[in-house]
C-alpha positions as CSV (number, residue, x, y, z in Angstrom):
1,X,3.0,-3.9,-9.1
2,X,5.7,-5.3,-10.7
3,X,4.9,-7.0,-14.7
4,X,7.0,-10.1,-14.9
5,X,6.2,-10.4,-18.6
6,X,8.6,-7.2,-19.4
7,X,10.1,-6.8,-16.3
8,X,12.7,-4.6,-18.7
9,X,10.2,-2.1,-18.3
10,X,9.9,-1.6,-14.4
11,X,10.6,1.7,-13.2
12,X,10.9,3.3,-16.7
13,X,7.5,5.3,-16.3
14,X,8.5,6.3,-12.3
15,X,11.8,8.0,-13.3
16,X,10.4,11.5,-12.6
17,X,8.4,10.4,-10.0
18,X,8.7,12.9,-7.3
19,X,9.3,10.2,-4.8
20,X,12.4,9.0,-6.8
21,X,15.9,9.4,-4.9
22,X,18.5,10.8,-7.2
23,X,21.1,12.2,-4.4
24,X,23.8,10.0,-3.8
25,X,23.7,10.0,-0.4
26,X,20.1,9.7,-0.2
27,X,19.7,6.4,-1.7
28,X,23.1,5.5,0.1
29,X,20.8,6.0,3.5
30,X,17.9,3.9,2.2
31,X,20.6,1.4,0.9
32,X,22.0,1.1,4.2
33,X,19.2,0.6,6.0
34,X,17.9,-2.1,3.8
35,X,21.2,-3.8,4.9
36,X,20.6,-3.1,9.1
37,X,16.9,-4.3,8.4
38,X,18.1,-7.3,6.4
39,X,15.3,-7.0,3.9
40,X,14.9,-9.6,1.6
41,X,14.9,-8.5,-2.0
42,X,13.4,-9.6,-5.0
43,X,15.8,-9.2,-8.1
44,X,14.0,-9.7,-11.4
45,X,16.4,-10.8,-14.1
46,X,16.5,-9.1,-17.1
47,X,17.0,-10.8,-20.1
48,X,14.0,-13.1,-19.0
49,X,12.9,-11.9,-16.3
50,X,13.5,-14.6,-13.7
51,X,12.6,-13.6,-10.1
52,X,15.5,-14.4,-7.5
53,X,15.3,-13.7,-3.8
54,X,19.0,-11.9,-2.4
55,X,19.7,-9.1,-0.1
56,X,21.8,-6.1,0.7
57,X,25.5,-7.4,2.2
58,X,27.2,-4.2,2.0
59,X,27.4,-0.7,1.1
60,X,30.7,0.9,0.4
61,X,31.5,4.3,-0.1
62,X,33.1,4.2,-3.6
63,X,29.6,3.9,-4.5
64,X,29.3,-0.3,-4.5
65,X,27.2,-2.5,-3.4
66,X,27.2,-6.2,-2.4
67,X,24.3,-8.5,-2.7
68,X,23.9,-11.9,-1.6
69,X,24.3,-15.2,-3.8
70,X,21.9,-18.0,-4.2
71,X,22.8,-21.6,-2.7
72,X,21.7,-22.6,-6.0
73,X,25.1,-22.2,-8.7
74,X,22.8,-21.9,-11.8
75,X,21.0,-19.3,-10.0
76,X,24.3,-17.7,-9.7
77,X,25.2,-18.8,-13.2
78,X,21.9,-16.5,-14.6
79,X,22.6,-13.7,-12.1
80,X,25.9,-13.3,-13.7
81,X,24.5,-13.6,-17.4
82,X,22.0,-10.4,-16.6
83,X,22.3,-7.2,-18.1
84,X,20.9,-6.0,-15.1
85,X,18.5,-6.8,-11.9
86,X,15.0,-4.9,-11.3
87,X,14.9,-5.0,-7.5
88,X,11.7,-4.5,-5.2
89,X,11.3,-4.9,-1.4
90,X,10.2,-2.8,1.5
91,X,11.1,-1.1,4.3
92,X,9.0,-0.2,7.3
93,X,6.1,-1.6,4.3
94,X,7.4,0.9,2.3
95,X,7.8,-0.7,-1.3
96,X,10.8,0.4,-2.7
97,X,12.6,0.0,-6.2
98,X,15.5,0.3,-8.1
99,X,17.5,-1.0,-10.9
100,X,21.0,-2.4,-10.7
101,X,23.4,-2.8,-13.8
102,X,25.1,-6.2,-14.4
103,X,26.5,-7.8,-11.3
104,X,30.2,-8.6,-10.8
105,X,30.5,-12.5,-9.3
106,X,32.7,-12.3,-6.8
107,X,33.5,-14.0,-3.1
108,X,32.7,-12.5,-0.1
109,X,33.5,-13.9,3.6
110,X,34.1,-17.3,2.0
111,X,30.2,-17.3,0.2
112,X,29.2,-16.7,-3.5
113,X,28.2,-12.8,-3.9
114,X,28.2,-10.3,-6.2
115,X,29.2,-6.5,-6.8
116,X,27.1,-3.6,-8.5
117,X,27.0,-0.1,-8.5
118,X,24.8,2.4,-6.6
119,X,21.7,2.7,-8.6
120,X,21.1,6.0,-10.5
121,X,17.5,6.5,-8.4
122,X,15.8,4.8,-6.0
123,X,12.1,4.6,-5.9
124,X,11.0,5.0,-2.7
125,X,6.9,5.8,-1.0
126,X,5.3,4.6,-4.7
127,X,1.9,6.0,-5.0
128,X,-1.1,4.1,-4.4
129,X,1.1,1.2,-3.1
130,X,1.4,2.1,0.5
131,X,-0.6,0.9,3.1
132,X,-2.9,2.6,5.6
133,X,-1.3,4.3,8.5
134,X,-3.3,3.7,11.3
135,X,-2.9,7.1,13.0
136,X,-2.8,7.5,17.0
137,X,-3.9,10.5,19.1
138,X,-0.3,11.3,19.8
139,X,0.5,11.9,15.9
140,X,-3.1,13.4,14.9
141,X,-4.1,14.4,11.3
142,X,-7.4,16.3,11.8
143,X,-9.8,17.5,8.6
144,X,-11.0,20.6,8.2
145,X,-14.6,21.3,5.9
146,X,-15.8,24.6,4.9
147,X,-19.4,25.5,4.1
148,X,-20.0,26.2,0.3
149,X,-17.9,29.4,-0.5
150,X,-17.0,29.6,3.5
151,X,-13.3,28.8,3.8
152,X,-12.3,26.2,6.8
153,X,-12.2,26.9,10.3
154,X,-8.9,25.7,11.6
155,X,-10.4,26.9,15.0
156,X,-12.9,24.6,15.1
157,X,-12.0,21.2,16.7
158,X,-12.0,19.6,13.0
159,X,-12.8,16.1,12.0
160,X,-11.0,12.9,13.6
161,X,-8.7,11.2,10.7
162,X,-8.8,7.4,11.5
163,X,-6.3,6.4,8.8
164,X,-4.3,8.2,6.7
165,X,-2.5,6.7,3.1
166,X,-1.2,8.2,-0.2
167,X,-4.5,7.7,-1.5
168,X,-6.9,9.0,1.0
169,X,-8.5,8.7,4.6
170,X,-10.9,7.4,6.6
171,X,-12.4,10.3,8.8
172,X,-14.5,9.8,12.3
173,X,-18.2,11.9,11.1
174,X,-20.8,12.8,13.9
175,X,-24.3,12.2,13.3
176,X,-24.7,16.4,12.2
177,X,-22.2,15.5,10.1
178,X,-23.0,12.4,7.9
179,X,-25.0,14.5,5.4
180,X,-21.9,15.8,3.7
181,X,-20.6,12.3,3.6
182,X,-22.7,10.6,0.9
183,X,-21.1,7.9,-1.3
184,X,-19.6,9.0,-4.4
185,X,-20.2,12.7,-3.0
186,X,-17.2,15.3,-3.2
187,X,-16.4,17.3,0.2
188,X,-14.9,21.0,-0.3
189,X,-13.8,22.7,0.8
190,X,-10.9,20.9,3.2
191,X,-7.9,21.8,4.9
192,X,-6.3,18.6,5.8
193,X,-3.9,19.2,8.7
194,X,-1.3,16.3,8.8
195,X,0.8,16.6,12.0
196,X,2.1,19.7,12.6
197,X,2.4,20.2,8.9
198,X,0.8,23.0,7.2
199,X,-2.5,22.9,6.5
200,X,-3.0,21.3,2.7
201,X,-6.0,22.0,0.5
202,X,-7.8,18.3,-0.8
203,X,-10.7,18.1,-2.4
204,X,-12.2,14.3,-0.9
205,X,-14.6,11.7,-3.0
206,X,-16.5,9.6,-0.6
207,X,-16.4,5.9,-1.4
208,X,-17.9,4.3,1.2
209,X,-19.3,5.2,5.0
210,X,-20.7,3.0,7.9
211,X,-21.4,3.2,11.3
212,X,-19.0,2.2,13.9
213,X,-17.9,2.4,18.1
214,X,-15.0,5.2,18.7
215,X,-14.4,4.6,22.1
216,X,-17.8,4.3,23.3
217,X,-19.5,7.1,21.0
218,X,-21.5,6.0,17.9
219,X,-20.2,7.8,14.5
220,X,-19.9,7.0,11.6
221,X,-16.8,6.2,9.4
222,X,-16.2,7.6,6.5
223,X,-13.3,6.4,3.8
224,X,-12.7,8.9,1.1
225,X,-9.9,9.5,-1.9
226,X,-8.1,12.4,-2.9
227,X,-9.3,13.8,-5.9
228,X,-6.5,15.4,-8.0
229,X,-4.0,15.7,-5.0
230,X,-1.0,17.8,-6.1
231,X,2.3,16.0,-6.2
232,X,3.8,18.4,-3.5
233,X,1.0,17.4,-1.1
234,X,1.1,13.7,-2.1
235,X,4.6,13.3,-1.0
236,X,4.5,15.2,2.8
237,X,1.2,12.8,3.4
238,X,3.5,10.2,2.2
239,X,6.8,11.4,4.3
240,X,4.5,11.9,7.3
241,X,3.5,7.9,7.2
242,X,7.4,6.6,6.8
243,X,8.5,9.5,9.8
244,X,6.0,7.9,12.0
245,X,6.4,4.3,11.2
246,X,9.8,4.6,11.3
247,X,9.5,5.8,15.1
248,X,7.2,3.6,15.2
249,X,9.6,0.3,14.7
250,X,12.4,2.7,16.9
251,X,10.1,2.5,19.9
252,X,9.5,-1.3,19.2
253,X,12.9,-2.4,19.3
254,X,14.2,-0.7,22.1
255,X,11.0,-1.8,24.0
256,X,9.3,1.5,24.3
């Protein structure tokens, strides 16, 4: 979440984030697309930290970029005055971040604008900030448990994953189940199976369960955290929820 008393400060602990973009033509894609979508963006001001709404224009291949003025000219005035802009917004409601040097005024198509390099990274599927993929029978993620020192079964038909984030899941329990699902209780072993992904190791703390209606069948639902998820993992649960919300929006605006 973004700290608007030092906004100076944003992003410099999530430089060697694993989910920062440091490619070129990586955050050139993400850049672009922010422009297609025409996301609105929120450029924090630094010195001072003022918040000021703009948006991608343009993104040119020399490795510049054009962002939209403000209708207000001392808005402009400050933008110009920064030493450089903090930027959040989303895509697909996947917060992303970056930082932009100071901005060059200039004019572009006849309206106030200004020009700034590519950023150096691009922060993009922030832990913990994502929100809960809801996931669909077509795209399943299915949960695997073990029985003390007894490995898995991926055999077996596995546990239904109801939602899916960075964070954790909520799983679909039968009654024969339920016992293995007490609050604050740790499940292992598991062999979460996201897509058609490799099967990942998690260890799962339950924080809360309650009964609920799948389709006609009583079970119970049970929403649990990851407990010391590797960073590896983390980031293919994390690319599995922006693939599928991406196709997602795809099917939406083509009507499918």
């Amino acid at each position: 979440m973004l700290v608007a008393e030092d906004p100076a400060s944003l992003l410099d602990d999530d430089e060697d984030s694993p989910f920062a973009l440091r490619h070129p033509l990586e955050i050139a894609s993400v850049l672009r697309t922010l422009v297609e979508a025409r996301s609105i963006i929120t450029a924090h001001l630094v010195p001072g930290g003022l918040p000021c709404p703009t948006a991608l224009l343009a993104v040119h291949d020399d490795g510049t970029l054009i962002l939209d003025g403000n209708r207000q000219e001392a808005m402009n005035r400050r933008m110009a005055d920064a030493s450089r802009l903090v930027c959040r917004t989303q895509l697909d409601l996947v917060p992303i971040r970056f930082r932009l040097p100071a901005p060059t005024p200039m004019d572009y198509q006849g309206y106030a604008a200004f020009l700034a390099p590519w950023p150096d990274f691009l922060l993009r599927l922030q832990r913990r900030e994502l929100y809960r993929l809801q996931v669909a029978p077509t795209a399943p993620v299915t949960l695997y448990i073990g029985d003390g020192d007894t490995a898995p079964d991926l055999g077996a038909p596995g546990l239904r994953v109801l939602d899916i984030s960075g964070g954790g899941v909520a799983v679909a329990v039968p009654d024969e189940e339920a016992g293995r699902f007490a609050i604050r209780s740790r499940v292992a072993p598991c062999l979460l199976r996201v897509g058609d992904l490799a099967p990942m190791q998690v260890v799962l703390e339950v924080s809360h369960i309650e009964r609920f209606d799948l389709r006609g069948a009583l079970f119970w639902r049970a929403g649990c955290r990851f407990v010391g998820l590797p960073a590896a993992y983390e980031q293919r649960v994390l690319q599995y929820i922006f693939q599928i919300e991406r196709l997602r929006n795809a099917r939406q605006r083509h009507g499918g």
